[in-house]
C-alpha atoms as a printed R data frame, in Angstrom:
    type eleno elety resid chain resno        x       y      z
1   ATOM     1    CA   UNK     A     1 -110.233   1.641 17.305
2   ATOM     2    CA   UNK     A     2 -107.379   2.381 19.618
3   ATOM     3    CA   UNK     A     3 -108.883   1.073 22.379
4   ATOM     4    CA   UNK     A     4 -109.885  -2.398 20.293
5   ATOM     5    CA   UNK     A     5 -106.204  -2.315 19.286
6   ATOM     6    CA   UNK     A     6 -104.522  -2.581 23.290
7   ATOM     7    CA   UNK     A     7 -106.976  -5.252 23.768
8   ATOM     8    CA   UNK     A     8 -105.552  -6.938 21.216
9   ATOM     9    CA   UNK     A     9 -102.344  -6.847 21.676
10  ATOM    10    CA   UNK     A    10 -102.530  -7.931 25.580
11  ATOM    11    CA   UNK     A    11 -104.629 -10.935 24.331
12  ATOM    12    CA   UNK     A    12 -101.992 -11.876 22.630
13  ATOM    13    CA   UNK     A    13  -98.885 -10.657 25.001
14  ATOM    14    CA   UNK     A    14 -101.180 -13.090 27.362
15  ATOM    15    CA   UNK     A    15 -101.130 -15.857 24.959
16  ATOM    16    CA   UNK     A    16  -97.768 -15.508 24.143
17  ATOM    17    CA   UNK     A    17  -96.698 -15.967 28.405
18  ATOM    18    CA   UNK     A    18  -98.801 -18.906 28.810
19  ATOM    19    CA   UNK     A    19  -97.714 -20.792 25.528
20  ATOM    20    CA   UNK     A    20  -93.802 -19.715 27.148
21  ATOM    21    CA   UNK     A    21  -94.640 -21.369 30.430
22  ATOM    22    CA   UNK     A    22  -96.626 -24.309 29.029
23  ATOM    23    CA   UNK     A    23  -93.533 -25.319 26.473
24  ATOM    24    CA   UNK     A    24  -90.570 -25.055 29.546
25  ATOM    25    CA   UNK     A    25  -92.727 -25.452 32.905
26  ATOM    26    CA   UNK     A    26  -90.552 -25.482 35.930
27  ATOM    27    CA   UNK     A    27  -88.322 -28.441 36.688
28  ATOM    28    CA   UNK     A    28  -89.357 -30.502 39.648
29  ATOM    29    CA   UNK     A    29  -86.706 -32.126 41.556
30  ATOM    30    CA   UNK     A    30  -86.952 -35.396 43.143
31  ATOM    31    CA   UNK     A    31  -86.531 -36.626 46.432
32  ATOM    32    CA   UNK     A    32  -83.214 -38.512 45.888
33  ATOM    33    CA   UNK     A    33  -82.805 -41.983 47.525
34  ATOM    34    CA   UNK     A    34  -79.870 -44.221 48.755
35  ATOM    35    CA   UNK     A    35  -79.184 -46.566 46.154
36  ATOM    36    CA   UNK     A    36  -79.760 -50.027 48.024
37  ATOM    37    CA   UNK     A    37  -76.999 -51.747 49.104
38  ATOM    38    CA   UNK     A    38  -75.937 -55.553 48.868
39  ATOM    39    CA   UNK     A    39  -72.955 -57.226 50.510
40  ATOM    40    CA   UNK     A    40  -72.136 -60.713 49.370
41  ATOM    41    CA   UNK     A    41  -69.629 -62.545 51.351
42  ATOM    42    CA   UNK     A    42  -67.592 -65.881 51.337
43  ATOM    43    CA   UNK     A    43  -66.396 -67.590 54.249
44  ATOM    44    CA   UNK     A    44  -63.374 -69.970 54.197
45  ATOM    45    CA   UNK     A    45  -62.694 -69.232 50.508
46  ATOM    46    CA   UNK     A    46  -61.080 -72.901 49.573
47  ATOM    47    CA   UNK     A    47  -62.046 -74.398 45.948
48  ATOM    48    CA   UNK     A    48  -60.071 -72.919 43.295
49  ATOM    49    CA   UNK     A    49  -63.012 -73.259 40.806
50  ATOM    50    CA   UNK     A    50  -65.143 -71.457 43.453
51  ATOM    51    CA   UNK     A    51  -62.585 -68.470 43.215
52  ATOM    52    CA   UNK     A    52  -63.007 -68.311 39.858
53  ATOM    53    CA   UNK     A    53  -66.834 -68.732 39.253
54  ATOM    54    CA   UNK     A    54  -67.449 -66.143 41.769
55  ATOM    55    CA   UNK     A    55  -64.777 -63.285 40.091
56  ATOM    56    CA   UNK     A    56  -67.091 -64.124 37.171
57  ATOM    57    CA   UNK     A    57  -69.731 -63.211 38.586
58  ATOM    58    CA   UNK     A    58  -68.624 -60.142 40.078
59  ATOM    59    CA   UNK     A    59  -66.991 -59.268 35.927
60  ATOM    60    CA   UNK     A    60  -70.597 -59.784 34.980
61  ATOM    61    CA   UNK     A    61  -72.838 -57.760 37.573
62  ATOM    62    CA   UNK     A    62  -70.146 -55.327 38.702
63  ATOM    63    CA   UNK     A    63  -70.044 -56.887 42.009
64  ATOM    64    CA   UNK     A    64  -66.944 -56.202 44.800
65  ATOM    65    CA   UNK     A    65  -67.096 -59.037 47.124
66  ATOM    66    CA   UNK     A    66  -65.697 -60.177 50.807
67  ATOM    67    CA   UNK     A    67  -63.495 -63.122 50.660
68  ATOM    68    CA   UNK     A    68  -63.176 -64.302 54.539
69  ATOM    69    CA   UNK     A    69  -60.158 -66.303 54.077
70  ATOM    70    CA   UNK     A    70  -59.399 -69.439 56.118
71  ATOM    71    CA   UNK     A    71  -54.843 -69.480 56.627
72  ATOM    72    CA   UNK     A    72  -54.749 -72.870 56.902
73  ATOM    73    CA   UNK     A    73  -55.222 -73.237 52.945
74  ATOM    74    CA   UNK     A    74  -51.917 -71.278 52.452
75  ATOM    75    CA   UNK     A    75  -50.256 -73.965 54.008
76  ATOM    76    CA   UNK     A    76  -49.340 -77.639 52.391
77  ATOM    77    CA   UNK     A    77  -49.492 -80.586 54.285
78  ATOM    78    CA   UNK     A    78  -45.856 -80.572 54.408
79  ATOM    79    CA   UNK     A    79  -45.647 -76.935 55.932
80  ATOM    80    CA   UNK     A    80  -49.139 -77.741 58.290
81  ATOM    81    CA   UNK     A    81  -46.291 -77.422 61.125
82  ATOM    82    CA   UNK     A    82  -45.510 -73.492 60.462
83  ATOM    83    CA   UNK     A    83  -49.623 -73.187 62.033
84  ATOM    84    CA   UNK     A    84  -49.748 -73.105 65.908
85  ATOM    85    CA   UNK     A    85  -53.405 -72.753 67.237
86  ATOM    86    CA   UNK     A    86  -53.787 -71.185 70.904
87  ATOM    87    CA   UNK     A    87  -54.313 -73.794 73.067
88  ATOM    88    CA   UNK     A    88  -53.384 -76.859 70.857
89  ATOM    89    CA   UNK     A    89  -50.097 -78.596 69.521
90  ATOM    90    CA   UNK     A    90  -49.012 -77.073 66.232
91  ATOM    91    CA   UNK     A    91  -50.290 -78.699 62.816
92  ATOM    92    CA   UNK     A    92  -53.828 -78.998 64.200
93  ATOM    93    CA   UNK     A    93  -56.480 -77.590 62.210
94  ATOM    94    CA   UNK     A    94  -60.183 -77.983 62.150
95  ATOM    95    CA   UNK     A    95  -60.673 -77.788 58.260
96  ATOM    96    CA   UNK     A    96  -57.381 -79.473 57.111
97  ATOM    97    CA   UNK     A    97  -54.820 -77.755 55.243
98  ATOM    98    CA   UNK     A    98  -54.274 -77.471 51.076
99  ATOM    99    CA   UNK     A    99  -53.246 -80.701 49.196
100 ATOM   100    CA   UNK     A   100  -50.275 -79.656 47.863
101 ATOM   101    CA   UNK     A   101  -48.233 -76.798 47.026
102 ATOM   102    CA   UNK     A   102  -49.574 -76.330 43.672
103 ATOM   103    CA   UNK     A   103  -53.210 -75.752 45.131
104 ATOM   104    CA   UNK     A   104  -51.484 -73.231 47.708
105 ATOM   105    CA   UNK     A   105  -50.072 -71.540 44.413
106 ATOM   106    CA   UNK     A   106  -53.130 -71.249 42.693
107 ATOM   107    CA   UNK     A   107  -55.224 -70.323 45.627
108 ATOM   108    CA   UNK     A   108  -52.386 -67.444 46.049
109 ATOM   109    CA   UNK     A   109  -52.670 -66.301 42.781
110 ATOM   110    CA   UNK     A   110  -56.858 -65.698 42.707
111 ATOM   111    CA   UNK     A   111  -56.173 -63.850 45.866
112 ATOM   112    CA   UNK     A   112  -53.894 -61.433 43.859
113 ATOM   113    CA   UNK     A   113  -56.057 -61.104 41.262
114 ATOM   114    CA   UNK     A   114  -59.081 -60.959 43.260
115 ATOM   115    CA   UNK     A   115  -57.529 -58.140 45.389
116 ATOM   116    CA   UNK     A   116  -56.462 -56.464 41.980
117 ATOM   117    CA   UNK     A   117  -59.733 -56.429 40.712
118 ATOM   118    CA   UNK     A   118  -61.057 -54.332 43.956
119 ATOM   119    CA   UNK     A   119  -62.680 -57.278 46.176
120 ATOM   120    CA   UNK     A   120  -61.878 -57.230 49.792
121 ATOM   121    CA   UNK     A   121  -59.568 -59.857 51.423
122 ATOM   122    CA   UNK     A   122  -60.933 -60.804 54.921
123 ATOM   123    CA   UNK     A   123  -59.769 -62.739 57.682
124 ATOM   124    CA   UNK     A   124  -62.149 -65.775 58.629
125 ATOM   125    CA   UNK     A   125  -58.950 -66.553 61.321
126 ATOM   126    CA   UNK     A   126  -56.407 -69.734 60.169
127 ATOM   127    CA   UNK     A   127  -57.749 -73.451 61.973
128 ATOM   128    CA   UNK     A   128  -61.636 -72.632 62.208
129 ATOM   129    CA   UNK     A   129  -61.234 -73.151 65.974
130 ATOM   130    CA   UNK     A   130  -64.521 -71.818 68.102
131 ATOM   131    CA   UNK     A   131  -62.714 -69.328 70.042
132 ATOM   132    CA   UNK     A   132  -65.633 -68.549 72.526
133 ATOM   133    CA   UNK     A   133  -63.623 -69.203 75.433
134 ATOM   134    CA   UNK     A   134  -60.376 -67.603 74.155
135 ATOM   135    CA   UNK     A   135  -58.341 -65.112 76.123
136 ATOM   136    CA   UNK     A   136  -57.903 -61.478 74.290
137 ATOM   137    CA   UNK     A   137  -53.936 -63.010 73.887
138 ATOM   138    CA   UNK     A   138  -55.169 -66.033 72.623
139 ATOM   139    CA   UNK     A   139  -57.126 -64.030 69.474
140 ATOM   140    CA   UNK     A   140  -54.070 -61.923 69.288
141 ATOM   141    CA   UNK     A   141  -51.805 -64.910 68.815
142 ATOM   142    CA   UNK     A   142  -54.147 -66.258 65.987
143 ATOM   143    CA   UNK     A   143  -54.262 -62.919 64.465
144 ATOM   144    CA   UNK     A   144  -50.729 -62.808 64.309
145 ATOM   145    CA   UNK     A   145  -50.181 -66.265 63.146
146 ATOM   146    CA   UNK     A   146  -53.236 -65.363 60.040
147 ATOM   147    CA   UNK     A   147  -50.868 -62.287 59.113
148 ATOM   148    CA   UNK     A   148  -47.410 -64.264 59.319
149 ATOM   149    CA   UNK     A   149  -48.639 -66.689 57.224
150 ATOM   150    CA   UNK     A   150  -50.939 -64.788 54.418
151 ATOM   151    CA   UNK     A   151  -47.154 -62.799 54.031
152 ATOM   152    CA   UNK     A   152  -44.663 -65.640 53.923
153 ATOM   153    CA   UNK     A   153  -46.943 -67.906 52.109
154 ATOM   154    CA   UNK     A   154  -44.601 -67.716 49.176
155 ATOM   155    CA   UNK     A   155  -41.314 -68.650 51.091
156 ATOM   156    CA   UNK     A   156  -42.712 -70.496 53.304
157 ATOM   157    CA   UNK     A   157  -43.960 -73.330 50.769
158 ATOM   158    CA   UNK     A   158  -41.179 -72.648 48.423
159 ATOM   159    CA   UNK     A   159  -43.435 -70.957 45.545
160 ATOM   160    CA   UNK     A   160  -41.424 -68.740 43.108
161 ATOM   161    CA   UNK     A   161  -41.138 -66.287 42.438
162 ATOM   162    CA   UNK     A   162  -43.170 -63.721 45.003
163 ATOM   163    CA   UNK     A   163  -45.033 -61.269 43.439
164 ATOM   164    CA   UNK     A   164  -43.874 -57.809 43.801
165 ATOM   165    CA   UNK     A   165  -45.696 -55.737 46.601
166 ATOM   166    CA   UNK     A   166  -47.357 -58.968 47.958
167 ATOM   167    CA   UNK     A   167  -45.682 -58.594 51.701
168 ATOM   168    CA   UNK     A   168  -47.490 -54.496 51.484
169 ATOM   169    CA   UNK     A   169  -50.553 -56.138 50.134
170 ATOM   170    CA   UNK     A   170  -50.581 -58.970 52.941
171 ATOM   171    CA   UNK     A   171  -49.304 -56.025 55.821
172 ATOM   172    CA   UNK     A   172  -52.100 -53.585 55.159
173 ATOM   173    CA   UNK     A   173  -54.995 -55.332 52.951
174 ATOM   174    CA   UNK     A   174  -56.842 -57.218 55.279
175 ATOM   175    CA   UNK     A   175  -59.115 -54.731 57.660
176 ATOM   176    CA   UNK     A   176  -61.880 -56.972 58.270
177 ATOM   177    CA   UNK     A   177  -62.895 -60.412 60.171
178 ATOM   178    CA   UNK     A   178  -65.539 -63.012 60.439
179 ATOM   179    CA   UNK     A   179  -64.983 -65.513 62.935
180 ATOM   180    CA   UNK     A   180  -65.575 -69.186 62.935
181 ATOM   181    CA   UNK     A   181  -69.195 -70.440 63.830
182 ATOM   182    CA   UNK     A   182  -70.177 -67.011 64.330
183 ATOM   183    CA   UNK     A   183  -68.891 -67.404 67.564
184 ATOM   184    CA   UNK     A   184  -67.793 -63.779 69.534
185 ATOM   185    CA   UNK     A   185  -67.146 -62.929 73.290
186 ATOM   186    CA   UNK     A   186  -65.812 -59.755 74.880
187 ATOM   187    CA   UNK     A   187  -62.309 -61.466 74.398
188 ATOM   188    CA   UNK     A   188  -62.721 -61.017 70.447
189 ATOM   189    CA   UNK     A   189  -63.952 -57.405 70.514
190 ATOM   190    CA   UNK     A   190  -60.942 -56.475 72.619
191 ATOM   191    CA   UNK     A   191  -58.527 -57.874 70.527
192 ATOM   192    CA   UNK     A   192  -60.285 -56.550 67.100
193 ATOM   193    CA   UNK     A   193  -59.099 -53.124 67.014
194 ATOM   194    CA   UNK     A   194  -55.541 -54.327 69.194
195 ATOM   195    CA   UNK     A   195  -54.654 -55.965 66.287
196 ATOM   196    CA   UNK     A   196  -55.516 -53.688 63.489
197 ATOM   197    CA   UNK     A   197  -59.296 -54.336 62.235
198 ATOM   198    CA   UNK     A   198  -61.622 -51.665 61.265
199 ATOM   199    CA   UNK     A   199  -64.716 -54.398 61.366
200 ATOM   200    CA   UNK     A   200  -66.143 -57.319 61.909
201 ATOM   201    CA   UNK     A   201  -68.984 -59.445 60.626
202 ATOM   202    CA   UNK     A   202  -69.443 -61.842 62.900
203 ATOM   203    CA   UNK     A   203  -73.394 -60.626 64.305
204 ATOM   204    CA   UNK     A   204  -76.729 -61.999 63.702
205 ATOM   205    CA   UNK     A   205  -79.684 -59.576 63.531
206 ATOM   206    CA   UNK     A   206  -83.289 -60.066 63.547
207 ATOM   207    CA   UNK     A   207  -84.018 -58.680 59.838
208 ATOM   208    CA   UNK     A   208  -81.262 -56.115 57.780
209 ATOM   209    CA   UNK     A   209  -79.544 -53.468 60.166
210 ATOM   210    CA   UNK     A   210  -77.368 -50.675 60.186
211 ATOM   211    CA   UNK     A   211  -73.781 -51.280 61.257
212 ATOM   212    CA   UNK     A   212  -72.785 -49.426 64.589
213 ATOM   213    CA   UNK     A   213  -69.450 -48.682 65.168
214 ATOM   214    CA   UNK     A   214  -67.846 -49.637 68.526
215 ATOM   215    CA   UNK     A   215  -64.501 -48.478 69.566
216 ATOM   216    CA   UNK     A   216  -63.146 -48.361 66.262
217 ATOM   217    CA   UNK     A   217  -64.972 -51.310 64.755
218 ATOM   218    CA   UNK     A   218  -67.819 -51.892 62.613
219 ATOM   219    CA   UNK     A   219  -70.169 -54.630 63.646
220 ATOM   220    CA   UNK     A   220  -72.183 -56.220 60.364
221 ATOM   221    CA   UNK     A   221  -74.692 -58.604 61.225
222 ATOM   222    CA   UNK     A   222  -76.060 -61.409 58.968
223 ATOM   223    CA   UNK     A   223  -79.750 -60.665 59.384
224 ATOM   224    CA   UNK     A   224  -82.221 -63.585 59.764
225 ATOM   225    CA   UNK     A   225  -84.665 -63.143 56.905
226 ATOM   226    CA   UNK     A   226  -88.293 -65.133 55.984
227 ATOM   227    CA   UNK     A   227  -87.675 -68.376 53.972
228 ATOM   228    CA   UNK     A   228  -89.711 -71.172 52.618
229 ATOM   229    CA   UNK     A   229  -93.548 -71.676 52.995
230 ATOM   230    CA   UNK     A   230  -94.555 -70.635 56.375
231 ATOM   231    CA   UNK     A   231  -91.811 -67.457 56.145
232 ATOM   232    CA   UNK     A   232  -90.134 -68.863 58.994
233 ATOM   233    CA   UNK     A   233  -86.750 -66.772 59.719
234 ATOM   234    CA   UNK     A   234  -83.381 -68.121 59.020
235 ATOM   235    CA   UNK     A   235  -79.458 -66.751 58.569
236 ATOM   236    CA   UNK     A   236  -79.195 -65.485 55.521
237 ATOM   237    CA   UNK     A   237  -76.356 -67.899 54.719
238 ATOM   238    CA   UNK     A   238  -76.126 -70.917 52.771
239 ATOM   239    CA   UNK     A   239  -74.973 -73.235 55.870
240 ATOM   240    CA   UNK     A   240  -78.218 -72.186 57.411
241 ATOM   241    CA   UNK     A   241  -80.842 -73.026 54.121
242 ATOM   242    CA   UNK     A   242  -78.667 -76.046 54.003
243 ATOM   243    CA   UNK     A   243  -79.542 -77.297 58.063
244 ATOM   244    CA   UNK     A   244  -83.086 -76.024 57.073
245 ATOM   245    CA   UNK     A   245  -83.930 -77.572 53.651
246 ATOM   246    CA   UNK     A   246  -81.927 -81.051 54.462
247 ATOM   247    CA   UNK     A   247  -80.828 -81.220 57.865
248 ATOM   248    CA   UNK     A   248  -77.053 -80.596 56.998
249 ATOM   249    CA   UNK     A   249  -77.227 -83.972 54.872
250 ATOM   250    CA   UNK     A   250  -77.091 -83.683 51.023
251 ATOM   251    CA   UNK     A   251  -80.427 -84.302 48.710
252 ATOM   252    CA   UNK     A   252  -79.154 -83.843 45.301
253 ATOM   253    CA   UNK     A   253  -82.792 -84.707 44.044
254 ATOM   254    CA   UNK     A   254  -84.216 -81.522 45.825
255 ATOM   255    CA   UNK     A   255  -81.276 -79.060 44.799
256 ATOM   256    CA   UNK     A   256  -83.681 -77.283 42.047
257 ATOM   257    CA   UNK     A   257  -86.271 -76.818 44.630
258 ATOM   258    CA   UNK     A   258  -83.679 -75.776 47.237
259 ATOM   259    CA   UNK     A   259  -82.322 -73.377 45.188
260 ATOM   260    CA   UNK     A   260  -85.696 -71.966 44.237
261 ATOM   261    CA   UNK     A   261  -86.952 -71.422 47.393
262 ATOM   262    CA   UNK     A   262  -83.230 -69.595 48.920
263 ATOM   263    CA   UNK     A   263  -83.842 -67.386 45.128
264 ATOM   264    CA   UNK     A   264  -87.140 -66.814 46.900
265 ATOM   265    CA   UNK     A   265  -85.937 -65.502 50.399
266 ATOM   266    CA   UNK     A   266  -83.067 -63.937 48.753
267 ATOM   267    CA   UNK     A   267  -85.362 -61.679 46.647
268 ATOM   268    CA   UNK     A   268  -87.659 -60.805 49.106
269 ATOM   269    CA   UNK     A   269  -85.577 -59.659 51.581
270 ATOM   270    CA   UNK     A   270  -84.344 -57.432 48.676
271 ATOM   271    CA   UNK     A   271  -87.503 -56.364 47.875
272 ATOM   272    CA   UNK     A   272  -88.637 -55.830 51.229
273 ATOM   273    CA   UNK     A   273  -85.606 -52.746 51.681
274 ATOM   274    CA   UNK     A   274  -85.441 -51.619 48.078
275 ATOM   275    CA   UNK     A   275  -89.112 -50.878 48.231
276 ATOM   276    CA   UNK     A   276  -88.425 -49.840 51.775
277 ATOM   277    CA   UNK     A   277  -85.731 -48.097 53.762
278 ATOM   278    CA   UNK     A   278  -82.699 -49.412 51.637
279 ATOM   279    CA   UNK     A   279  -80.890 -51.408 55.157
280 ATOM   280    CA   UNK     A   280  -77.908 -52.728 53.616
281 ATOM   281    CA   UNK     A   281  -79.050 -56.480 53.064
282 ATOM   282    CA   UNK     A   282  -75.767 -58.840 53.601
283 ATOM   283    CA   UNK     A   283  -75.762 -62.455 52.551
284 ATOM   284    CA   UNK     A   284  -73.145 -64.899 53.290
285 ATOM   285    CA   UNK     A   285  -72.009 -68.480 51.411
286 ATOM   286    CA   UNK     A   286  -69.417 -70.768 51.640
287 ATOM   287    CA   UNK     A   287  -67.468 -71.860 48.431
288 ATOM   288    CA   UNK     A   288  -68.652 -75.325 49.385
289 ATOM   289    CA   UNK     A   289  -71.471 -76.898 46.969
290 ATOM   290    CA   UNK     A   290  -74.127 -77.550 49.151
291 ATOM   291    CA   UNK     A   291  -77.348 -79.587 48.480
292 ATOM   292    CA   UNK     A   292  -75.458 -79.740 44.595
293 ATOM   293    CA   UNK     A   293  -74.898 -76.294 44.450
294 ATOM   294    CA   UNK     A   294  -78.350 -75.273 45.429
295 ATOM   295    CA   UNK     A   295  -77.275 -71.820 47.269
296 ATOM   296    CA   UNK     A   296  -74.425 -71.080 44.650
297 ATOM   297    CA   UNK     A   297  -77.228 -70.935 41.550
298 ATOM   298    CA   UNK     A   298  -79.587 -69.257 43.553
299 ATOM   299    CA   UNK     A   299  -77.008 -66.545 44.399
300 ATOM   300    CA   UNK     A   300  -76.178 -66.591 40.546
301 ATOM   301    CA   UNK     A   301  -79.683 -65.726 39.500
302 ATOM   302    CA   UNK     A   302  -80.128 -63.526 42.446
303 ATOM   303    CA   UNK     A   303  -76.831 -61.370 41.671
304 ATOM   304    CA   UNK     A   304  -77.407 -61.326 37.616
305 ATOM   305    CA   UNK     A   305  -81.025 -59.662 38.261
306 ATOM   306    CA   UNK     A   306  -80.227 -57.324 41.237
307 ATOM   307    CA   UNK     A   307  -76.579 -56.202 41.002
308 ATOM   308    CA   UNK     A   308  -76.788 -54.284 37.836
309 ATOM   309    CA   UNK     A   309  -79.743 -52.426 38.632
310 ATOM   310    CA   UNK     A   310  -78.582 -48.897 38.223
311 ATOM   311    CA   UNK     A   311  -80.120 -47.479 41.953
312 ATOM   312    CA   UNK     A   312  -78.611 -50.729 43.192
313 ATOM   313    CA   UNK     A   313  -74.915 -51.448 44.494
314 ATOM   314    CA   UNK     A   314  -73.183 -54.625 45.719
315 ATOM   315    CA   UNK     A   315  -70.631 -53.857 47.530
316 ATOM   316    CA   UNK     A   316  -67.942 -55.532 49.860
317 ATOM   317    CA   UNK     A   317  -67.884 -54.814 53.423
318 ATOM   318    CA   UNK     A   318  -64.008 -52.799 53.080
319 ATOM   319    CA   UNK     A   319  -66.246 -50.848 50.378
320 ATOM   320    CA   UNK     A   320  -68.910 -49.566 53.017
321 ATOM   321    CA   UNK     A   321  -66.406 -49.288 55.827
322 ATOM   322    CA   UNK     A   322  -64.560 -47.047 53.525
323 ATOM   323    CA   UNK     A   323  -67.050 -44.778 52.869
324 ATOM   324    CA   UNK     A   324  -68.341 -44.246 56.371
325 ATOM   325    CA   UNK     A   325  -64.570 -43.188 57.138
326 ATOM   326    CA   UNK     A   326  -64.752 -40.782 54.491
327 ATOM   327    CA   UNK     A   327  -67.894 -39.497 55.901
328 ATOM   328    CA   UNK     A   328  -70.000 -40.146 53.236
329 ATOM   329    CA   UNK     A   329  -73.692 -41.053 53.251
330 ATOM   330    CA   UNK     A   330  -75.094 -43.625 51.231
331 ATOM   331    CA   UNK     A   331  -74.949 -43.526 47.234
332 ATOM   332    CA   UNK     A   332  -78.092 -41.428 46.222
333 ATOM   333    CA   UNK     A   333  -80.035 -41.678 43.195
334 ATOM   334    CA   UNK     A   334  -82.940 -39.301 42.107
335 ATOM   335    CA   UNK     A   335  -83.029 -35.544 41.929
């Protein structure tokens, strides 16, 4: 009876360890992964409403973007003169200048409140000159004329009153460049960190790559990425779907089409790294409406899907550059 009784009671001190370990079995922990990272930029940054449709964007997705801003559209016809290009006679600008003061004043004021709502205020240089054959001096002097006249844009076309802090903002804000054309030489890259930049996104790659950093400046790269029927590679920037899709002339019949098929390389590029290695995949646009605003709507319905993923981040380049200085590694999600 004794005997029948220890059986008993380790048949069910047996029971009673496997029913523990099958109601609270270990925790496994998974491999964590780098949140994938998306960089939207704009080059020139011109059209008010442009400024404002794409801060609604970012409100919407939780977006930070790069605003590569052209100088020349700080200045009104009337002040054109203040500009003085290397090279060429003072005035002269490849893009034109703002209409008037009051567009300078509005175009100042979605800067602030761009900048105050944690998007990254670039240098895209001031006439849009291709500076291929410029001397290191010659960048420095259009460096220095892009910071004179972001600062004194207030004074210098008579709008009142300056905000407070906008000289500190205009001093230290702007760490980054992209220059005009995509055009670089050895001249550039020696005046880049001479003058105060921490990087540059000038490159083309051949698909998504990580930024190296070379002596002191962090080279981005627009990667070429497969668009349109046959996949055939192209910049992944809206000036380059628009020379693809139309030849660089406007086809407001086709813009649906247009926009589906840039949607369509957009994605898959995405795709291709989220379910991959999680590159940083940068896209660039211009605030002009190309093909009828073909690239804008697909970047719309590209950003509203992707952005607020919750392993996903869209970031501006300052944002990344920031956290490599700080040492850290990419966002991680997982385990």
């Amino acid at each position: 009876m004794f005997r029948l009784f220890r059986v008993l009671a380790s048949t069910v001190a047996l029971t009673a360890v496997a029913g523990t370990a099958q109601a609270d079995p270990p925790q496994l922990r998974l491999p964590t992964r780098p949140k994938q990272t998306v960089i939207i930029s704009f080059d020139s940054a011109r059209e008010i409403s442009q400024w404002k449709r794409s801060r609604a964007l970012a409100e919407r997705t939780g977006a930070h973007f790069t605003y590569f801003l052209s100088c020349v559209f700080l200045l009104s016809r009337d002040a054109r003169d203040v500009y003085k290009p290397p090279g060429k006679s003072a005035g002269k600008s490849n893009i034109g200048f703002a209409a008037s003061k009051q567009e300078v004043a509005d175009r100042l004021e979605q800067i602030r409140l761009a900048a105050a709502e944690g998007h990254d205020i670039a240098s895209h240089a001031c006439g849009h000159f291709d500076g291929k054959d410029w001397s290191k001096a010659d960048w420095i002097a259009e460096f220095g004329q892009f910071e004179h006249i972001l600062e004194n844009a207030y004074s210098i076309n008579g709008i009142a009153p300056e905000p407070a802090g906008w000289r500190d903002f205009a001093r230290g804000a702007v760490i980054g460049f992209r220059a005009p054309y995509l055009s670089t030489s050895k001249a550039l890259y020696e005046a880049l960190p001479a003058a105060g930049f921490k990087f540059d996104a000038s490159g083309v790659s051949q698909g998504p790559a990580l930024p190296p950093t070379v002596n002191g400046i962090t080279r981005f790269a627009l990667p070429q990425i497969p668009e349109g029927p046959k996949s055939r590679p192209v910049i992944a920037m809206d000036y380059n779907l628009y020379v693809r899709h139309s030849g660089g002339f406007e086809r407001p019949s086709k813009a649906g089409e247009y926009a589906d098929r840039a949607y369509q390389a957009f994605r898959a590029a995405f795709e291709a790294q989220y379910n991959g290695k999680r590159i940083p995949l940068e896209l660039g646009f211009h605030f002009t409406q190309m093909n009828d605003g073909a690239y804008w709507n697909a970047l719309e319905r590209f950003a509203d899907e992707v952005c607020v993923k919750a392993d996903v981040e869209c970031i501006s380049f300052r944002d990344y550059v920031a956290r490599q200085k700080d040492g850290e590694k990419q966002t991680t999600v997982g385990g």
